[in-house]
C-alpha positions in Angstrom: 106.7 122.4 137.3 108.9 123.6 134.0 111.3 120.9 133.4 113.8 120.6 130.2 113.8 117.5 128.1 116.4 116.7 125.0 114.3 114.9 121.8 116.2 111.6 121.3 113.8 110.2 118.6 110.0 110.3 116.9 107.9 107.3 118.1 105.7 105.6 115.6 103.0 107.9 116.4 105.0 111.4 115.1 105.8 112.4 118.9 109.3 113.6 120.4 110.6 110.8 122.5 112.6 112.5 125.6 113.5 109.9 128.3 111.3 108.3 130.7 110.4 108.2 127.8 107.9 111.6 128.0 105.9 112.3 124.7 106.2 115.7 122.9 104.1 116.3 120.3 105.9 118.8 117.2 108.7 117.9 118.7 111.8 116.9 116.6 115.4 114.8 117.3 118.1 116.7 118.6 115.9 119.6 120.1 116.1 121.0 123.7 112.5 121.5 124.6 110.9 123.0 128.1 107.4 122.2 129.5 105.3 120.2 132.0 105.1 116.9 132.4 101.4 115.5 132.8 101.9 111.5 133.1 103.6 110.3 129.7 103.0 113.8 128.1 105.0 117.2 128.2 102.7 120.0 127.7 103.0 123.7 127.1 106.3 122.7 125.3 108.6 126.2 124.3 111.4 125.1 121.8 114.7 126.3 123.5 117.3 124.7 120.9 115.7 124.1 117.2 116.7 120.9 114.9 118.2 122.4 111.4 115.0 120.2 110.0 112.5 122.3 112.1 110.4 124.3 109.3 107.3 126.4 109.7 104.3 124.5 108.9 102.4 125.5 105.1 99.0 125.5 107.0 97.7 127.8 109.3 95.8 125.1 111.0 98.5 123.3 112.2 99.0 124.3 115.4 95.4 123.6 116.4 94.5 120.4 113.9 95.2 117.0 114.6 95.0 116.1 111.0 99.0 116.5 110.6 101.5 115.5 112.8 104.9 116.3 111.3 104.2 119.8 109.2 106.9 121.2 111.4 109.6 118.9 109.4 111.8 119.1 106.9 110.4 117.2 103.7 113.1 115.9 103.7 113.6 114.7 107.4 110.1 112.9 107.1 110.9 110.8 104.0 113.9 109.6 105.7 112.1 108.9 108.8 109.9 106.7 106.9 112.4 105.0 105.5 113.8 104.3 108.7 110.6 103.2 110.6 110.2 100.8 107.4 114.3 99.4 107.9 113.6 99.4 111.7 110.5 97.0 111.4 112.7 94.6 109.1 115.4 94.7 111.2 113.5 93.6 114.2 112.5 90.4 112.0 116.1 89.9 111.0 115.9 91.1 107.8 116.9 93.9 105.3 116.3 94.9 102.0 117.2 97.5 99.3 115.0 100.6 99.5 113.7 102.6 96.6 113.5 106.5 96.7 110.3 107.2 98.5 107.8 108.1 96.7 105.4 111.3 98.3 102.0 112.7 97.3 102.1 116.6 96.8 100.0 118.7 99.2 96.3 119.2 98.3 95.6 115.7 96.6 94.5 114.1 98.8 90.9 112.6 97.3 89.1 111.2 100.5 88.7 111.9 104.0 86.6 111.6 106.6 85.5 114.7 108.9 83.6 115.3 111.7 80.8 117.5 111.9 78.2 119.1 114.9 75.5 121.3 115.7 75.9 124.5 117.6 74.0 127.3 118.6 74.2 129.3 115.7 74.1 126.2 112.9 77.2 123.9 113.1 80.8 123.5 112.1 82.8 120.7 110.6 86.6 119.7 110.4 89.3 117.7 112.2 89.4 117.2 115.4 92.3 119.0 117.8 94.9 116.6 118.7 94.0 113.8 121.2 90.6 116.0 122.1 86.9 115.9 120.9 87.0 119.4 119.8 86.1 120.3 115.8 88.6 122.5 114.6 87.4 124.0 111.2 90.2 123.8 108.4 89.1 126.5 105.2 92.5 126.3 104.2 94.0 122.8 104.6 96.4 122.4 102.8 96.0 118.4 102.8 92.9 117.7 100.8 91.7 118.2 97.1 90.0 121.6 96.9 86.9 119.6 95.6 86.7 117.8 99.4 87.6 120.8 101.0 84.2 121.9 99.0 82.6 119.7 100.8 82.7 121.2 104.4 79.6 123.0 104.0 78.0 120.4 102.8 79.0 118.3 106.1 77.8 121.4 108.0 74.6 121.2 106.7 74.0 117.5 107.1 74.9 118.0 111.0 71.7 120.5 111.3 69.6 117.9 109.5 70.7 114.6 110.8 73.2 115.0 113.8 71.6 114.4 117.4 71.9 117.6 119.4 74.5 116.1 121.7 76.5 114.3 119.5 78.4 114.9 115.9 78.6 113.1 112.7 81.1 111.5 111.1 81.1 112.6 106.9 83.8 110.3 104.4 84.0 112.8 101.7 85.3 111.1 98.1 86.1 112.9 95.1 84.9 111.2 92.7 84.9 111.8 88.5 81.2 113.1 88.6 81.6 114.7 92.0 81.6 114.3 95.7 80.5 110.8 97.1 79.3 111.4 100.6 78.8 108.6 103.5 77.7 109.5 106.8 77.5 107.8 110.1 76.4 108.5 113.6 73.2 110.5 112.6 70.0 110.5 113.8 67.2 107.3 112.5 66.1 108.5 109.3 62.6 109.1 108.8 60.2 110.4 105.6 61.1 114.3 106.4 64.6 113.8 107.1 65.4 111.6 104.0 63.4 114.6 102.1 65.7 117.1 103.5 68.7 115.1 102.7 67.7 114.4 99.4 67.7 118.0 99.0 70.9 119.0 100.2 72.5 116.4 97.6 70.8 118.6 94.9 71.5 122.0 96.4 75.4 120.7 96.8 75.6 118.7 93.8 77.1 115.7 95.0 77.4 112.6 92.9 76.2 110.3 96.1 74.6 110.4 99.7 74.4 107.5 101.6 73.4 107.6 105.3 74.5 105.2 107.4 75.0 102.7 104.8 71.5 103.6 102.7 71.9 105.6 99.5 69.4 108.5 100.0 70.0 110.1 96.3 72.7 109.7 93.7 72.7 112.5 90.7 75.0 110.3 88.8 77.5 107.2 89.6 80.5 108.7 91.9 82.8 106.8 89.5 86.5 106.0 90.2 88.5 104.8 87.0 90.9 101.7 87.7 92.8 102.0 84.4 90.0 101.7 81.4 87.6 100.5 83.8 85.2 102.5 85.5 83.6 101.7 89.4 81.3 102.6 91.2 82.1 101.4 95.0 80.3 101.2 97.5 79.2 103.8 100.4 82.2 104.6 101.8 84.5 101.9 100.5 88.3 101.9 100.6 90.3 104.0 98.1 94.0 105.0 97.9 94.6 108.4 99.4 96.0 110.3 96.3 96.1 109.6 92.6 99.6 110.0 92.8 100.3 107.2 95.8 98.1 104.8 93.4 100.0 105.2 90.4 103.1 104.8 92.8 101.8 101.6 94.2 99.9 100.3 90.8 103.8 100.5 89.0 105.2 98.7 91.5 102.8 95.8 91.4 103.2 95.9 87.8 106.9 95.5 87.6 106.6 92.4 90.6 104.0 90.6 88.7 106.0 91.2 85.4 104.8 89.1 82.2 102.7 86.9 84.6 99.5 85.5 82.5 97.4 84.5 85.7 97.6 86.4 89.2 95.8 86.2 91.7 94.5 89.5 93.9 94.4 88.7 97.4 92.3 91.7 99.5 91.6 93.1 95.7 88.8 95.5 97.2 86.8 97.6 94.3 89.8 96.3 91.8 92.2 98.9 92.6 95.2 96.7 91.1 92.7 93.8 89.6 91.3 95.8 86.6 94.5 97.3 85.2 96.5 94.1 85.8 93.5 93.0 83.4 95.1 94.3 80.5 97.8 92.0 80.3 96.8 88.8 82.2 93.7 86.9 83.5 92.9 88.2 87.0 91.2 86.2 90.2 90.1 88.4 92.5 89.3 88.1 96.4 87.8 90.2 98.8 85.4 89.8 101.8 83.4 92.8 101.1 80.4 91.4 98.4 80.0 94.8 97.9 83.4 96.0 96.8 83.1 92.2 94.5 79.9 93.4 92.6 81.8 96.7 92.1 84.5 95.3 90.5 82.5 92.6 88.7 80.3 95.3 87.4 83.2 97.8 85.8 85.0 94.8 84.5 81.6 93.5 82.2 81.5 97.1 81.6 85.0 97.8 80.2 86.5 97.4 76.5 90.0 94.9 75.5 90.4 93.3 79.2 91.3 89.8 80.3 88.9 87.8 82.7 88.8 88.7 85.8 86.8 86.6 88.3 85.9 88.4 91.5 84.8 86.2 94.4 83.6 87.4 98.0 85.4 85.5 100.5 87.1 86.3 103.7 90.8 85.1 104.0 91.2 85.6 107.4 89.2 82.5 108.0 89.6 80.9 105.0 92.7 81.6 103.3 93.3 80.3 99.4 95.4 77.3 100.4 98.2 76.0 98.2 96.0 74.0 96.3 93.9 76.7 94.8 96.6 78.7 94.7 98.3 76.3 92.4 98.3 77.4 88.5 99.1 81.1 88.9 102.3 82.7 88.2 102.0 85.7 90.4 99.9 87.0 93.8 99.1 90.4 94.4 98.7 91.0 98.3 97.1 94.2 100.2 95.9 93.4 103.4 94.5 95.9 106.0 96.6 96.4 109.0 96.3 93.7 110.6 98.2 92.2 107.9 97.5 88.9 106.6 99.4 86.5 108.3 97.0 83.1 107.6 96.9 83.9 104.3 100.6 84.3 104.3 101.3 81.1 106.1 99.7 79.6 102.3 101.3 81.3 100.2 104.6 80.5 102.2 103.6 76.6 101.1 102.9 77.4 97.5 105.0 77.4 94.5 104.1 80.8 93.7 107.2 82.5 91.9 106.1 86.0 92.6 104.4 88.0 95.4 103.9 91.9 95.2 103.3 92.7 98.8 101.6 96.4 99.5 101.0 97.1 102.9 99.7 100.2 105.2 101.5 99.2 108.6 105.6 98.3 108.5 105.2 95.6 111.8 102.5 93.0 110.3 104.6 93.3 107.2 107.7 93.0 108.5 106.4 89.8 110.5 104.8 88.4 107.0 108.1 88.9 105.0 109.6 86.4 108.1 107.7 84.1 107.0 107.8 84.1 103.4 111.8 84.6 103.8 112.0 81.8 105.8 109.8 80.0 103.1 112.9 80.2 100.8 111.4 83.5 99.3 114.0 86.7 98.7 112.6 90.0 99.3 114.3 92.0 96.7 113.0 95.7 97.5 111.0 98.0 99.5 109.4 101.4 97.8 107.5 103.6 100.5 104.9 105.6 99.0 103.6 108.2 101.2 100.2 108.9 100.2 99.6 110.8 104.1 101.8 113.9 103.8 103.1 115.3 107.1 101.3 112.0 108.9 102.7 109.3 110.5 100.9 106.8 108.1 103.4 104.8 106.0 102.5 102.8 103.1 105.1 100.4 100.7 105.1 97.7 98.0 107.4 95.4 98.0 108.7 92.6 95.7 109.2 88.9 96.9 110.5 86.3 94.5 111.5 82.1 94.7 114.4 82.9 92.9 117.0 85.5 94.1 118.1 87.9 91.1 115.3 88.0 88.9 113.4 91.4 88.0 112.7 91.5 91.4 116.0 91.5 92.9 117.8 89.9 95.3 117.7 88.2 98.7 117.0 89.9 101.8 117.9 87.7 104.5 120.9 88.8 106.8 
């Protein structure tokens, strides 16, 4: 049955919010929507009543891609949104802060991704999948990634008729990288002589800096190198990376203006050296990540790099064993970029410490909202908030944001209500 809804909100996910609540995906606030309601979900949804932020989305995949969730909004409506989802989360903690403009990625920069690929009867076809659905939607023209990934769909296509079981697909992280495309794929088939022969080949017919199959470099042409200020690194397979040069740099000047003149800091999740290496140029660096991997990286283009400070990269996993105040004793500034999950043990230690400073970056609002609790209630001030949206027209929301012992600093001011 055809029922009509009114929008009241987004949820977290991107989704209209009508009440019951019933989701409605490309759905805005304020709209008058009809459709059916299947459980929690209101399909075959006409618009009747259009919000003044409704736009037509820039990709002609976005009706059948579940890469994007918010093309059909207003710039402008989404970097407010953000904002908002951000002030919400603090709220809920009891807490507020001053926030800086937002600070968005431009469409077609984004430099990794991961897509799916599989076999069909006439070769295979690779892409993102359809909203909530298994189904491969091919994207020639997304208007999301770098057109150097987007280079790579054939590529993915390929390594689905080589590698991918005939039942099931492949998943393919593309990475563009300064000497081309770093490729990681998982889900394929056991390789063998003939099939590592074959993939071999298709990194020399495609050109690609890197292959690695499930976790085993079959071929590299040349080291898919990523330059953290003057130092150049070669992750791992696969390894994290921020979305966009641009949200980096965002995220990078942010940390840089927390940390200040600080002449030790510690890098708490430091990864490949993302922050680590460039904060090397002005300070002695101790850096921590449980990934050895991502450590020898680091390790590797730091020996390799010209005028920087030590840094000291240690493997080390701080969910179970957090730096406690002790070791964290002796340096003036932390740097902290957890996964989502946050990093709430480690947080509990550097609530004890006498740290001055804490740059905070995080990829989900509600751990960090529940970590700045904590430090707050520490007797730390958050002075600001900058969301830097490296996942254009997603619901993904990143931030940095500066924590100091002493209200009014560079940092800012307090944040407790």
């Amino acid at each position: 049955m055809i029922t009509e809804h009114e929008i009241l909100r987004l949820g977290h996910q991107g989704d209209g919010v009508a009440l019951g609540p019933v989701y409605a995906p490309a759905t805005l606030p304020g709209e008058t929507v009809r459709g059916v309601v299947s459980g929690s979900q209101l399909t075959q949804i006409r618009i009747e009543t259009p919000s003044p932020d409704r736009v037509q989305p820039p990709c002609q995949h976005a009706k059948s891609c579940g890469g994007c969730q918010l093309q059909h909004a207003s710039d402008a409506f989404v970097a407010q949104w953000k904002q908002d989802i951000v002030a919400t989360a603090l709220d809920a903690q009891g807490l507020a802060a001053p926030m800086r403009a937002i600070q968005t990625s431009a469409a077609r920069t984004r430099r990794r991704a991961v897509v799916s690929a599989r076999r069909t009867k006439k070769g295979a076809m690779a892409g993102f999948h359809a909203r909530g659905s298994d189904v491969i939607v091919q994207i020639p023209d997304c208007q999301l990634v770098d057109s150097r990934l987007r280079a790579g769909l054939p590529l993915a296509e390929a390594l689905a008729v080589a590698g991918a079981s005939r039942k099931g697909e492949i998943s393919v992280t593309l990475t563009v990288t300064e000497n081309g495309l770093d490729v990681a794929v998982s889900g394929g088939k056991p390789t063998d002589g003939p099939l590592e022969a074959t993939l071999a080949q298709l990194a020399e017919r495609f050109g690609v800096a890197r292959l690695a199959w499930e976790g085993e470099v079959i071929a590299m042409r040349q080291p898919p190198v990523q330059g953290f200020g003057t130092a150049k690194v070669t992750p791992p397979p696969g390894a994290f990376l921020q979305a966009t040069p641009e949200g980096e740099a965002a995220l990078l000047a942010g940390v840089r203006e927390i940390v200040g003149n600080a002449a030790r800091i510690v890098d708490l999740f430091s990864g490949c050296g993302t922050f680590s290496l460039p904060l090397a140029e002005q300070a002695e660096v101790f850096a921590l990540e449980g990934d050895a991997g991502m450590i020898r990286a680091l390790d590797h283009g730091w020996r390799q790099a010209q005028g920087l400070k030590k840094v000291t990269g240690i493997a080390r996993d701080l969910f179970r064993r957090p730096l406690v105040p002790q070791e964290l004793a002796g340096f003036d500034a932390a740097v902290l970029d957890p996964p989502r999950a946050g990093a709430e043990a480690q947080v509990a230690a550097l609530a004890e410490s006498s740290l001055e400073r804490i740059a905070y970056v995080s990829c989900n609002p509600v751990t960090f909202a529940r970590d700045a609790r904590v430090l707050v209630d520490a007797g730390y001030h958050l002075a600001w908030v900058q969301v830097v949206d490296q996942f254009r027209w997603s619901s993904h929301i990143e931030l940095v944001a500066a924590f100091s012992r002493t209200a009014g600093q560079e940092t800012g001011g307090s944040a407790q209500m």
